[in-house]
Wavefront OBJ file of the C-alpha trace (Angstrom):
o trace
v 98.494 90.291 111.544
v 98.821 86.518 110.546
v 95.199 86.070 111.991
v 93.682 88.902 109.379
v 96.358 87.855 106.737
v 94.708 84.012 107.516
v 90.978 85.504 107.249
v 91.581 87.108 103.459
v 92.577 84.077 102.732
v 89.828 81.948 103.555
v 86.979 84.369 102.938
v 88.024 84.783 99.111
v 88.071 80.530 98.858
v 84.420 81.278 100.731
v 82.989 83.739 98.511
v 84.914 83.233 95.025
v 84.873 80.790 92.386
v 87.134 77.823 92.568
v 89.785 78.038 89.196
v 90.340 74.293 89.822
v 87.563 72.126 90.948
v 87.776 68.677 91.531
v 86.926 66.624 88.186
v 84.764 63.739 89.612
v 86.498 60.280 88.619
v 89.376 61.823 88.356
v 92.641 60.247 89.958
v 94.710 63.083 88.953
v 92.560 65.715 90.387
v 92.852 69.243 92.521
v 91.954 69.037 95.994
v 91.423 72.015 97.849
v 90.350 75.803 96.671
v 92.457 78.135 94.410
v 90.407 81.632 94.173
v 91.881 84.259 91.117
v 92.210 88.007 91.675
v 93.231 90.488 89.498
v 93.673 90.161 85.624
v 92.289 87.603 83.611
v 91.743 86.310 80.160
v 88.239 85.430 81.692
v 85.918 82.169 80.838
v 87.861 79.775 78.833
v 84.280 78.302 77.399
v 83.503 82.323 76.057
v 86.837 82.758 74.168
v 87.783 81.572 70.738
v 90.701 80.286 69.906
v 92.404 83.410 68.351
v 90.903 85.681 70.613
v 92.677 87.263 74.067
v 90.476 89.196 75.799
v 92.189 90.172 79.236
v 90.567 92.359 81.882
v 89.923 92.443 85.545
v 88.639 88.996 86.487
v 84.645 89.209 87.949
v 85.328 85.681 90.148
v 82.512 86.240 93.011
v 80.298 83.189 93.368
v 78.444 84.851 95.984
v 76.552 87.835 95.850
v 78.072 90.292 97.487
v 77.184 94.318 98.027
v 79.641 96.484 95.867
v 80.729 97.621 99.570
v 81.290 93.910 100.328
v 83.247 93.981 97.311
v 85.248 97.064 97.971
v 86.911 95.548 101.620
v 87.376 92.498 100.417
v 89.146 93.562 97.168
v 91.294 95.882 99.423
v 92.234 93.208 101.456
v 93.226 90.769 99.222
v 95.499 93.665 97.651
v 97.030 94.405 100.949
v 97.798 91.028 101.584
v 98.889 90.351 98.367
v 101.186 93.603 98.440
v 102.344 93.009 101.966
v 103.458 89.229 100.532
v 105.081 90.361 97.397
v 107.508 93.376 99.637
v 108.783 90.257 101.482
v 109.809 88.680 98.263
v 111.466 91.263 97.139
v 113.217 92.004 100.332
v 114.235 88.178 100.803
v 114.856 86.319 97.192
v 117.206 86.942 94.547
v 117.146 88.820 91.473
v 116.939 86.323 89.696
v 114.112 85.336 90.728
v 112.305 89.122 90.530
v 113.178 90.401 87.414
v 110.994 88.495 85.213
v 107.762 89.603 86.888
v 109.266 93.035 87.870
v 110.088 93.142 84.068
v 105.938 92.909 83.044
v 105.775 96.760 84.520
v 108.057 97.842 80.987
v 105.116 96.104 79.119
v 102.578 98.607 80.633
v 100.845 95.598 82.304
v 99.082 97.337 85.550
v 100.113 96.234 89.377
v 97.543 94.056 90.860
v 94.087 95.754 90.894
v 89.979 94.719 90.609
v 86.731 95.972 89.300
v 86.776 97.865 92.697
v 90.419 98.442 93.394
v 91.945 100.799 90.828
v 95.651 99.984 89.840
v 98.564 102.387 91.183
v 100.685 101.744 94.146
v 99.956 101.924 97.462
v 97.458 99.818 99.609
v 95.963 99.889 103.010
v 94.296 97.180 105.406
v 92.161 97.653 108.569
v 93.012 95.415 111.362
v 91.116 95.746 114.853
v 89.423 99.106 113.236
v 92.987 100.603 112.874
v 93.606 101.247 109.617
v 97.392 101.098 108.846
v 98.253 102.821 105.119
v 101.270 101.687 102.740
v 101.303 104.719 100.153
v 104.675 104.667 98.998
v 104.593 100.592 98.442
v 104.284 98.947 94.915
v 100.777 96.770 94.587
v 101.651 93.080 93.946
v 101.921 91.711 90.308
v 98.721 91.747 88.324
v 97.297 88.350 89.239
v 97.515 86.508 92.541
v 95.934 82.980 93.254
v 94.870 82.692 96.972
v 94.579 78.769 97.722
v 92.916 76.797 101.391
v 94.003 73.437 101.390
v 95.105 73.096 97.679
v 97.144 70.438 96.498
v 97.697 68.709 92.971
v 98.583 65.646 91.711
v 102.101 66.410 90.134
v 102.470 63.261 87.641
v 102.169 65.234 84.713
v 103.864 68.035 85.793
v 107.295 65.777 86.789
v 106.523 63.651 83.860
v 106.102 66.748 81.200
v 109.644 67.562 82.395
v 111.298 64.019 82.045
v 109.699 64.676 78.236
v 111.185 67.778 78.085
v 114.580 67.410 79.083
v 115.675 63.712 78.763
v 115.156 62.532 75.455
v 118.076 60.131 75.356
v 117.372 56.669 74.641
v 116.977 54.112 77.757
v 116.681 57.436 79.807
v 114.952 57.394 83.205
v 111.293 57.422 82.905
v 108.717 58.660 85.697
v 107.824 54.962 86.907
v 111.782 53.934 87.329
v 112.285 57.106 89.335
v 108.847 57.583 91.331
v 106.321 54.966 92.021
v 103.786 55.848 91.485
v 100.993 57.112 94.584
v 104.356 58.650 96.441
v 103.768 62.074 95.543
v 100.584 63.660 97.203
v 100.764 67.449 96.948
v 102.459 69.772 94.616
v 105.137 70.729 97.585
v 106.085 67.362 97.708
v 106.761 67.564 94.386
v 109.005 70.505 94.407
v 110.963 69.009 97.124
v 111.517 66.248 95.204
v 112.674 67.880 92.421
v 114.706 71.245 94.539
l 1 2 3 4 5 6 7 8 9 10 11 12 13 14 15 16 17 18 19 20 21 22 23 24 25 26 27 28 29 30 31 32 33 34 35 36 37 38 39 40 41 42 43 44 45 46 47 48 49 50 51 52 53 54 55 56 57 58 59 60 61 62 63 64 65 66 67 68 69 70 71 72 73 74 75 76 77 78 79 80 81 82 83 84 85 86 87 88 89 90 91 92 93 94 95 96 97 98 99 100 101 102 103 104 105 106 107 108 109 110 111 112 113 114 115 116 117 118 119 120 121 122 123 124 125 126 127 128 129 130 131 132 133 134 135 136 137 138 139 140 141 142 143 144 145 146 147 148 149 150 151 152 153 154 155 156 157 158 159 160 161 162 163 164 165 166 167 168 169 170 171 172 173 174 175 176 177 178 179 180 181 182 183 184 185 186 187 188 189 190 191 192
């Protein structure tokens, strides 16, 4: 299982777009691949400012036969359904609700130009197919990532800004010198 749950993974950072690619000259950059499925507010270049135009997101870089497009979007929505049970069955409430609150807002579970919304999902491992009909489909967007990792400066910084405006506060160079942090998990260990 994690073998096939591994191979969705890294076939959708082979065969779609990257949402973050590395910005040459860049020391604050995004290394690694972060591939989008399921809704979208599509192109940032195509959308003016006052305009939200959300749909399913069309993120294939490589041509692919609708076929090709129908197993993998399947997969990725098994996966991403297997993945959001466990966090149901494991975190808090807390930490649920929120997303779990989107479904009053008529926002649809995770689905694709080839995967129709609903609940239930199914994935095919050693040509058994094993079928989840009664389970919910993940949340309506997942990011699958291979190797991604961000420079978190701005992120820790935008929340020094945020939440200590005293004067003399800390700032980000008393607390962390700088180079120390290399991935976003580092990061969020640092500040968990």
């Amino acid at each position: 299982f994690y073998e096939w749950f591994q191979n969705v993974i890294n076939y959708a950072c082979k065969v779609r777009w990257n949402q973050r690619p590395p910005v040459p000259n860049c020391q604050y950059r995004h290394d690694g691949h972060m591939a989008q499925f399921g809704l979208s507010n599509g192109p940032r270049h195509l959308h003016a400012a006052n305009v939200t135009s959300i749909g399913w997101g069309k993120s294939y870089q490589k041509k692919l036969t609708t076929e090709e497009c129908i197993v993998h979007d399947e997969d990725v929505n098994a996966a991403a359904g297997i993945f959001w049970s466990l966090i149901e069955s494991s975190l808090p409430l807390e930490v649920t609700t929120p997303v779990i609150e989107l479904q009053k807002l008529n926002i649809p579970r995770l689905a694709s130009r080839y995967v129709n919304p609903g609940s239930g999902f199914k994935l095919t491992i050693d040509e058994m197919e094993y079928n989840f009909f009664n389970f919910e489909q993940a949340p309506p967007e997942v990011d699958l990532t291979q190797g991604y990792s961000v420079s978190v400066f701005f992120i820790i910084m935008y929340g020094f800004l945020e939440t200590d405006k005293r004067p003399g506060g800390p700032t980000l160079i008393s607390v962390i010198p700088p180079g120390h942090l290399t991935s976003l998990w580092e990061g969020l260990k640092l500040i968990l």
